[in-house]
C-alpha positions, 0 to 999 in steps of 0.5 A: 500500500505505501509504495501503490500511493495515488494521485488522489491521495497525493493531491489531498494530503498537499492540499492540507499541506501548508507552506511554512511561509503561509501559516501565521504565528505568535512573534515571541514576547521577548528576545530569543538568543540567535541561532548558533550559526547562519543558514541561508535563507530557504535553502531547506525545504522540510515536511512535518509529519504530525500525528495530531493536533486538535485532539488536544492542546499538546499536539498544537503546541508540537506543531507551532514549535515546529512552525516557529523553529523551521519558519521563524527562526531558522527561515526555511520552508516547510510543508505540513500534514497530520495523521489526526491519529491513524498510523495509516494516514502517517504512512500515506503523508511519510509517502507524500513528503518522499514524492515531493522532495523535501530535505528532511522529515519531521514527525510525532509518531502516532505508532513507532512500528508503523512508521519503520518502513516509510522512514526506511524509503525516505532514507533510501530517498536521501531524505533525513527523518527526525523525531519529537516526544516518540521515536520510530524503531529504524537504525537510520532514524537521525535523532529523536527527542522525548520525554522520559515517560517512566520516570514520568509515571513513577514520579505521579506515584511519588506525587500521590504518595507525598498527598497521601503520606498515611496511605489512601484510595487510589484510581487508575485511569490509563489508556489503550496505549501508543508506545510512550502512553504504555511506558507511562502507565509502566512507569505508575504501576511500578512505582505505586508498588513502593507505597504499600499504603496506596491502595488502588481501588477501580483501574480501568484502561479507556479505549477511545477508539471503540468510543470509551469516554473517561467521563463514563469511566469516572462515573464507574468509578464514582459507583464502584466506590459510593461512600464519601472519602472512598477514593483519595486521588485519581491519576490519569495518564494526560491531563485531557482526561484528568480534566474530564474525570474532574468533571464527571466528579464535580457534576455529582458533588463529589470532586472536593472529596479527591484530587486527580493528576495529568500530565502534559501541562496543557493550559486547561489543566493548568488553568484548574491548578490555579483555581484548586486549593491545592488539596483537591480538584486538578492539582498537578499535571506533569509538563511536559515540552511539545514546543521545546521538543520540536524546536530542539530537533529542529536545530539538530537537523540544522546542525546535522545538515549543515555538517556543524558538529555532531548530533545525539541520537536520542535526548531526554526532554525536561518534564516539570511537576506542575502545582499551584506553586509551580505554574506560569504566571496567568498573563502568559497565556496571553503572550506566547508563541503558541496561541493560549498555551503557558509558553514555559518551554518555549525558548524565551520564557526562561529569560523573563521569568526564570526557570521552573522549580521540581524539574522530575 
């Protein structure tokens, strides 16, 4: 199927396909150190391969730090598609970008295996692949950035854990999971096992794609645990559905009884952390660097292509516990880059307001 692509199917990704000088963004709202040295101008032309955007905050926040680094900052061209989460629609874009020639591939893996074999023909293609927040299991894949999702999940037990230092009622919202989602979850589960004293009480893995929503999946939970002060924390894997389950508590009045964490740092979450009183409700989300990510990989492609040093395969993203008091400043959201996100890992934030505490 990857190599029998249409015109048809061809003519509909480019139509989606935007060029990097076409797509509006955000300028920063403070200086931005210059890039390490100078390339001229369009002399790339780069597909970005995403593989989601409106599902949630984090996928946009992916796509403008790559519509920022490639087109604002380092002043290349560039062609956009997403896979709006179907691997088979990665494979059709990954097949796109190798008919038309681009310099390099930029993506965010839907799935790391479905993507071995497009990343394999753009190689055979002269065409470089790098990755951000997953990678793709092929030897020729130039480098990738990502968070460390493990550490990620054990540091949600050390979080419920600290909350609950004399134990409590724990559940566990996970999801069908791509691959990093499934380190995540590893992660919680392995690091929850140190605390004998946290007790997991409803567990339920969600799966979206056969229509399971985790607002019915809370008010299950809810039932399976009637009483008051029968469920102390709720951890979820992405602040998305920390946000719904929230919700699913406050409509029955039970959401001042528990406190539920995300991850992420979308601004939603970050919103319902200020508004807590840090005992319950949404009271931490791990941040994650969607933006950072990209705009770090972006320069290592640079510096690849421009043969000016040598590039890491693979590097760890920072991820912040995020808590009422470790969030941006409100008014941030007004300013950065990538439109009403709190820009904490967008390359000027830290000049004006420092870096942020309980880096995990």
């Amino acid at each position: 199927m990857y190599k029998k692509l249409g015109i048809l199917l061809l003519v509909a990704v480019l139509v989606l396909a935007m060029a990097g000088s076409a797509l509006a963004i955000r300028k920063p709202p403070a200086p931005v150190e210059p890039p390490p040295f100078q390339v001229e101008a369009n002399k790339y032309k780069f597909g970005v391969a995403l593989g989601w955007v409106g599902e949630s905050q984090f996928g946009k926040r992916a796509r403008d730090g790559y519509r920022y680094a490639i087109g604002e900052y380092w002043n290349q061209d560039f062609i956009e598609a997403c896979a709006f989460f179907k691997p088979e629609k990665h494979v059709e874009i990954f097949g796109t970008f190798i008919k038309s020639k681009v310099d390099a591939i930029f993506a965010t893996p839907v799935d790391t295996v479905s993507l071995v074999e497009p990343a394999l023909e753009a190689w055979r293609a002269g065409i470089d692949v790098f990755t951000s927040d997953s990678y793709i299991f092929d030897a020729h894949l130039v480098a990738s950035v990502y968070s460390d999702n493990f550490r990620i999940g054990t540091a949600g037990a050390e979080y419920i854990h600290k909350m609950l230092p004399d134990g409590g009622n724990v559940v566990v919202m996970a999801i069908v999971s791509n691959e990093m989602w499934g380190v995540r979850d590893e992660g919680f589960r392995y690091g929850v096992k140190e605390y004998p004293n946290l007790h997991v009480v409803f567990d339920k893995t969600v799966d979206m794609v056969m229509g399971e929503t985790y607002v019915a999946a809370m008010e299950n939970a809810l039932s399976a645990n009637p009483e008051p002060g029968s469920i102390d924390a709720v951890w979820c894997l992405a602040d998305t559905q920390a946000a719904e389950c929230f919700q699913a508590a406050l409509s029955v009045g039970r959401a001042g009884e528990m406190f539920f964490t995300g991850c992420d740092g979308d601004n939603y979450a970050i919103d319902l952390i200020r508004a807590s009183d840090g005992k319950s409700g949404v009271t931490m989300s791990q941040g994650q660097s969607p933006f950072g990510m990209a705009f770090h990989v972006v320069t290592n492609a640079m510096t690849y292509l421009e043969n000016k040093g040598q590039v890491p395969r693979v590097i760890i993203s920072p991820t912040w516990m995020l808590t009422k008091d470790n969030i941006p400043p409100a008014e941030v959201k007004e300013i950065s880059i990538s439109e009403d996100a709190y820009g904490y890992d967008e390359p000027w934030y830290a000049g004006v307001y420092g870096y942020l505490k309980n880096r995990i």
